[in-house]
N, CA, C and O atoms as CSV, one atom per row, in Angstrom:
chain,resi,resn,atom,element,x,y,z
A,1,UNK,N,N,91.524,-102.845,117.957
A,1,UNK,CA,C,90.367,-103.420,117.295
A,1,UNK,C,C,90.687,-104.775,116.651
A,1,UNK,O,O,89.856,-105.630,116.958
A,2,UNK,N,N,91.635,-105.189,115.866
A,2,UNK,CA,C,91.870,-105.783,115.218
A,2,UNK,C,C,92.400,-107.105,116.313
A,2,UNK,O,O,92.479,-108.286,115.975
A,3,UNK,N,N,92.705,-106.585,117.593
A,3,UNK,CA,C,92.682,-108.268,118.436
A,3,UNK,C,C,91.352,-108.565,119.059
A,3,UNK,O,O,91.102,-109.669,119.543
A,4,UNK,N,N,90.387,-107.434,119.041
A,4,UNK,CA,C,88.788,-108.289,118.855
A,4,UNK,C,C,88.531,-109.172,118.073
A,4,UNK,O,O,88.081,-110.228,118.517
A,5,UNK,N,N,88.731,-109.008,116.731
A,5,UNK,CA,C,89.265,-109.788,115.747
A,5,UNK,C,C,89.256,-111.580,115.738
A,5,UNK,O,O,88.613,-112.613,115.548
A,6,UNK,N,N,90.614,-110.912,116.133
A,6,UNK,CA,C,91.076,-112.595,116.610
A,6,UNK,C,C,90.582,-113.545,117.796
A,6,UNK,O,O,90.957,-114.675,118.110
A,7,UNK,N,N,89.717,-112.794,118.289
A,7,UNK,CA,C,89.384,-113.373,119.772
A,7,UNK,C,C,87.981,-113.660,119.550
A,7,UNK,O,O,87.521,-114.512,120.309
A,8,UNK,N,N,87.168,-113.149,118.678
A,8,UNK,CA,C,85.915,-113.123,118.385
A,8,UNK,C,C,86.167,-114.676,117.453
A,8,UNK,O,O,85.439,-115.663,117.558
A,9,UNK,N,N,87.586,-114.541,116.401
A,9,UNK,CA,C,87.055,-116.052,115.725
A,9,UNK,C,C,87.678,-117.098,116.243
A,9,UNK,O,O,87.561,-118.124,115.574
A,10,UNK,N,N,88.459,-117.196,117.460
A,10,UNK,CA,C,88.788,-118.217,118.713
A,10,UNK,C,C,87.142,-118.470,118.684
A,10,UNK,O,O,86.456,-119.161,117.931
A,11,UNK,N,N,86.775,-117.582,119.869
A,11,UNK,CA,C,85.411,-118.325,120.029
A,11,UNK,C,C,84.624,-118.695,119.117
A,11,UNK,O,O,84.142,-119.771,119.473
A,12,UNK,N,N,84.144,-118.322,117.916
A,12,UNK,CA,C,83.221,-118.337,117.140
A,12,UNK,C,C,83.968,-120.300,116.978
A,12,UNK,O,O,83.322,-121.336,117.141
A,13,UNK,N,N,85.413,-120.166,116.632
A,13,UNK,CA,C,85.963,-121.649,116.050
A,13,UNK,C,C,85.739,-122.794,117.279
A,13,UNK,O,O,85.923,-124.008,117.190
A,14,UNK,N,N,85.294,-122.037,118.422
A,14,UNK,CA,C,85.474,-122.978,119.331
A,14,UNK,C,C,83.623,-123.579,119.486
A,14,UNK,O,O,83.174,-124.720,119.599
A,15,UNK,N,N,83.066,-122.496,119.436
A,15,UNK,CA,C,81.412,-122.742,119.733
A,15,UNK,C,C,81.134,-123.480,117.980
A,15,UNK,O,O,80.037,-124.034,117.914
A,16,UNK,N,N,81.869,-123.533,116.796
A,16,UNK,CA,C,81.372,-124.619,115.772
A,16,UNK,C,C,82.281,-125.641,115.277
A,16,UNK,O,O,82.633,-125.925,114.132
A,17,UNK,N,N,82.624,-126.205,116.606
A,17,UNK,CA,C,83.895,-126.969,116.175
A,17,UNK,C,C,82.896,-128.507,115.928
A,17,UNK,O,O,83.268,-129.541,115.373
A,18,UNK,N,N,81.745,-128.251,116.461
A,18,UNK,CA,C,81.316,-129.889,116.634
A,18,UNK,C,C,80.676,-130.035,114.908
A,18,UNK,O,O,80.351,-131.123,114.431
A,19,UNK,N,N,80.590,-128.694,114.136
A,19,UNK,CA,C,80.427,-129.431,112.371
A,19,UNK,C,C,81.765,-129.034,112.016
A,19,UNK,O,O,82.271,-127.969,112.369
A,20,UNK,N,N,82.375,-129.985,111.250
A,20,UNK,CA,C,83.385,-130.059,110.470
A,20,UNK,C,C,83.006,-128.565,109.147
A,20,UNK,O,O,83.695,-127.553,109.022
A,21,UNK,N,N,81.775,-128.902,108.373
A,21,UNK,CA,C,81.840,-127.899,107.500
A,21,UNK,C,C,81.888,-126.259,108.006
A,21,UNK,O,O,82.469,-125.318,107.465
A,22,UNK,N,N,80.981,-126.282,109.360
A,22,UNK,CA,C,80.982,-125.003,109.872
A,22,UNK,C,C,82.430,-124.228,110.624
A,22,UNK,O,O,82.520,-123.056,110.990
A,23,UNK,N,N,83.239,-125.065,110.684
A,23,UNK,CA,C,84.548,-125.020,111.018
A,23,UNK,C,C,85.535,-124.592,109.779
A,23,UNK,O,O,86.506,-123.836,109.776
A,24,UNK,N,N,85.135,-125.092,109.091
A,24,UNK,CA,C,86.011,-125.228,107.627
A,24,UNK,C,C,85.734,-123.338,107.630
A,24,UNK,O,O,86.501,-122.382,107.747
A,25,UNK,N,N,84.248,-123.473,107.438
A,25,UNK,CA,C,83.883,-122.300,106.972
A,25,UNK,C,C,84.338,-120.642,107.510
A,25,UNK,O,O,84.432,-119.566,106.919
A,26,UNK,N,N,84.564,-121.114,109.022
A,26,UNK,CA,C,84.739,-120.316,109.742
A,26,UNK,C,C,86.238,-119.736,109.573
A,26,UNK,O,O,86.681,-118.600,109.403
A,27,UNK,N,N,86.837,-121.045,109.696
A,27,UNK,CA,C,88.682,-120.576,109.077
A,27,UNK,C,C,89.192,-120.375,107.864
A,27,UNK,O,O,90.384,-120.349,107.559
A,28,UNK,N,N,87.848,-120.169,106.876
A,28,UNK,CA,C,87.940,-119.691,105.664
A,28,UNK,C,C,87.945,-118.127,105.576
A,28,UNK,O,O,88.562,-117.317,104.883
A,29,UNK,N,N,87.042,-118.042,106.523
A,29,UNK,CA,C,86.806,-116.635,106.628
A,29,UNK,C,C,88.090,-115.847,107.594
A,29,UNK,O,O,88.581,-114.725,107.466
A,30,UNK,N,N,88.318,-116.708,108.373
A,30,UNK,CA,C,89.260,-115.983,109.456
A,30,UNK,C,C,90.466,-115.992,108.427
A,30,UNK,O,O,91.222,-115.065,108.716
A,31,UNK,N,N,90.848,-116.597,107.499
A,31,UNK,CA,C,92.145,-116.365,106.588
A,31,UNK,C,C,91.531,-114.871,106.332
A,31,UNK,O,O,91.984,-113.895,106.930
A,32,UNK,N,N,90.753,-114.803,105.648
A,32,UNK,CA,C,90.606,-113.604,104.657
A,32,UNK,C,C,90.721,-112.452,105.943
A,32,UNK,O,O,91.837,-112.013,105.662
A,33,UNK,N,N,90.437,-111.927,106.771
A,33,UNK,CA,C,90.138,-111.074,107.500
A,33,UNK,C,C,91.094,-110.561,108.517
A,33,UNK,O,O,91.109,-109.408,108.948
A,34,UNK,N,N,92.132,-111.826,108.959
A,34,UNK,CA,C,92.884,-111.822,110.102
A,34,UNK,C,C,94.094,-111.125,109.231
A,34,UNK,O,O,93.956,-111.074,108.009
A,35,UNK,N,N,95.448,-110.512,109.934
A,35,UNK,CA,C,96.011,-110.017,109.677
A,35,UNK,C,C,97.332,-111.356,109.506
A,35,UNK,O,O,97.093,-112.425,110.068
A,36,UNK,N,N,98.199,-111.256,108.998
A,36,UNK,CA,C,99.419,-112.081,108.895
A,36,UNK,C,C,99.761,-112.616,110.188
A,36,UNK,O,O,99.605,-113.792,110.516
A,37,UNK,N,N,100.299,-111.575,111.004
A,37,UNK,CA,C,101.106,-112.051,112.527
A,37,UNK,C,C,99.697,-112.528,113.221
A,37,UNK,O,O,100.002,-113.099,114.269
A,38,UNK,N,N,97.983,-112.515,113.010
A,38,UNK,CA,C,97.125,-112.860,114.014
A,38,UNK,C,C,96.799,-114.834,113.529
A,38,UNK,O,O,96.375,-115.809,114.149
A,39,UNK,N,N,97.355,-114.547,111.935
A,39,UNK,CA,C,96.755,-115.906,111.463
A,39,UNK,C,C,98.237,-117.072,111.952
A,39,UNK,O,O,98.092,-118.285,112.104
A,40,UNK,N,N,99.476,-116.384,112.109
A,40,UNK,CA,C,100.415,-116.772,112.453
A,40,UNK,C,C,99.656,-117.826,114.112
A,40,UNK,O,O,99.633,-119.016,114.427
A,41,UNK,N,N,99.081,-116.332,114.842
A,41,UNK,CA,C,98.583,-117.195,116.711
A,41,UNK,C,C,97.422,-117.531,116.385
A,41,UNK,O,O,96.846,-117.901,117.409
A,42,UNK,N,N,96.577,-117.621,115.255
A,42,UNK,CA,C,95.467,-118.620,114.949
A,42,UNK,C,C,96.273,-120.306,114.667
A,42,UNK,O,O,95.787,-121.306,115.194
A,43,UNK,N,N,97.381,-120.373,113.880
A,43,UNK,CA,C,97.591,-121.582,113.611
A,43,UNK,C,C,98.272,-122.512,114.613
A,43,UNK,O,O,98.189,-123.737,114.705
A,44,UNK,N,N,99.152,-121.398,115.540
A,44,UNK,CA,C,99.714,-121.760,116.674
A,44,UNK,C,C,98.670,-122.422,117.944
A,44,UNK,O,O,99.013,-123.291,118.745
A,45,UNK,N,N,97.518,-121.848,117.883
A,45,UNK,CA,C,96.152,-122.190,118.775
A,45,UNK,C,C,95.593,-123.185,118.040
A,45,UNK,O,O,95.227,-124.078,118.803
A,46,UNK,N,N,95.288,-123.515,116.543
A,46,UNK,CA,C,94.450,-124.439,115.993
A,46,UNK,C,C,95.617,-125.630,116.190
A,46,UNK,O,O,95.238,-126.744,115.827
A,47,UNK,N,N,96.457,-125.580,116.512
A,47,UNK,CA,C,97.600,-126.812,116.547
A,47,UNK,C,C,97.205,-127.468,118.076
A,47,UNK,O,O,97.090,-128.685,118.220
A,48,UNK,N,N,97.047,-126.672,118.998
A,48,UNK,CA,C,96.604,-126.961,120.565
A,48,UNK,C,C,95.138,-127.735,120.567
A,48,UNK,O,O,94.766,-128.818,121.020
A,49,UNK,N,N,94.472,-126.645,119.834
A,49,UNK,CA,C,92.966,-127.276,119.802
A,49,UNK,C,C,92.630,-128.359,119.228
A,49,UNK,O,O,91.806,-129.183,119.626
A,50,UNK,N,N,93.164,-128.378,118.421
A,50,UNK,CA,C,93.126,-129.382,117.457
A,50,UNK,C,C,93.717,-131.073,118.033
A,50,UNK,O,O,93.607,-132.075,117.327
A,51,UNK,N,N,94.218,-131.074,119.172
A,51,UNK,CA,C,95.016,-132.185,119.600
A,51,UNK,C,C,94.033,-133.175,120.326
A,51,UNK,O,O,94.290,-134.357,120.554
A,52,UNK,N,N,92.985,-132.586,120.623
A,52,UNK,CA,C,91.730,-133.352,121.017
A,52,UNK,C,C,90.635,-133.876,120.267
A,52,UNK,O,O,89.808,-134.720,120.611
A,53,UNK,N,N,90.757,-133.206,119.111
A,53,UNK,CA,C,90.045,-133.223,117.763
A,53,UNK,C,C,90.584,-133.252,116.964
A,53,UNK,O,O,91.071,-132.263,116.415
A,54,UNK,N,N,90.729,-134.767,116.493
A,54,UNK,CA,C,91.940,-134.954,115.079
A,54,UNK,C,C,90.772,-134.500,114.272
A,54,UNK,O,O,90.858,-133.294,114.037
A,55,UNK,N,N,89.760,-135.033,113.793
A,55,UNK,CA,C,89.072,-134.836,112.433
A,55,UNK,C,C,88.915,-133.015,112.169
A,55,UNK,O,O,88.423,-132.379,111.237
A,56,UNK,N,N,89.401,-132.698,113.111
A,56,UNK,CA,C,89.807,-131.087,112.505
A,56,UNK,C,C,91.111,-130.564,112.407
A,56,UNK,O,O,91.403,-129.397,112.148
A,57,UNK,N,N,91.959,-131.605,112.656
A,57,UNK,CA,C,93.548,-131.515,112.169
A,57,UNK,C,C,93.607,-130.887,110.920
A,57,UNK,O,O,94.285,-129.897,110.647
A,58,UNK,N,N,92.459,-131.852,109.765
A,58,UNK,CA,C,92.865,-131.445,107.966
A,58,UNK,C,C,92.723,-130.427,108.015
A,58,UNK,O,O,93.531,-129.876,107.268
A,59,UNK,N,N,91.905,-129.530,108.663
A,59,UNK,CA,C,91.929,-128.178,108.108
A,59,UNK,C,C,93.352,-127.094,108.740
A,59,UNK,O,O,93.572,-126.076,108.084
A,60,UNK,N,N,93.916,-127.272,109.532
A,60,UNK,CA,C,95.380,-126.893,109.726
A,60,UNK,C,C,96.013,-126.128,108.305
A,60,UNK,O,O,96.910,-125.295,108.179
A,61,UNK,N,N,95.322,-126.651,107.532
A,61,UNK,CA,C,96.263,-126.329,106.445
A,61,UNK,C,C,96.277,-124.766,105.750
A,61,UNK,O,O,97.024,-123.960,105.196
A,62,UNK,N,N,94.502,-125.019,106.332
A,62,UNK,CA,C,93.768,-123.644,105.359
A,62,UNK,C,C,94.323,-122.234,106.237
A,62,UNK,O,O,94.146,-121.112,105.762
A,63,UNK,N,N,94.883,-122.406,107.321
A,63,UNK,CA,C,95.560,-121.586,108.001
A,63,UNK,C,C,96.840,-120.902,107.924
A,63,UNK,O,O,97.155,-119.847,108.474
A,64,UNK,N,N,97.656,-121.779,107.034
A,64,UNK,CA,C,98.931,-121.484,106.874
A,64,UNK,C,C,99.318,-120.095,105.684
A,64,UNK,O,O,100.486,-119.762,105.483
């Protein structure tokens, strides 16, 4: 269950990547919810995704 999880807020981060706040918001929430080792391959993926989309680099952080 819990890698539905993580795969549900891939997409969700990928379908609101074009607002910055709705993005923010989204990996606000995915901190709280995701487990340690899932937020570990969330930050490892937001580092990939993120390489096409700097103005969502800053939020990198809220992941760690």
């Amino acid at each position: 269950m819990p890698r539905m999880l993580y795969d549900y807020t891939r997409t969700k981060l990928e379908q609101v990547s074009f607002d910055q706040a709705l993005f923010c918001k989204e990996l606000r929430k995915a901190s709280k919810s995701l487990l340690p080792y899932e937020i570990e391959q969330l930050h490892k993926w937001l580092q990939n995704f993120t390489n096409h989309k700097p103005e969502l680099q800053q939020y990198l952080q809220l992941v760690k």
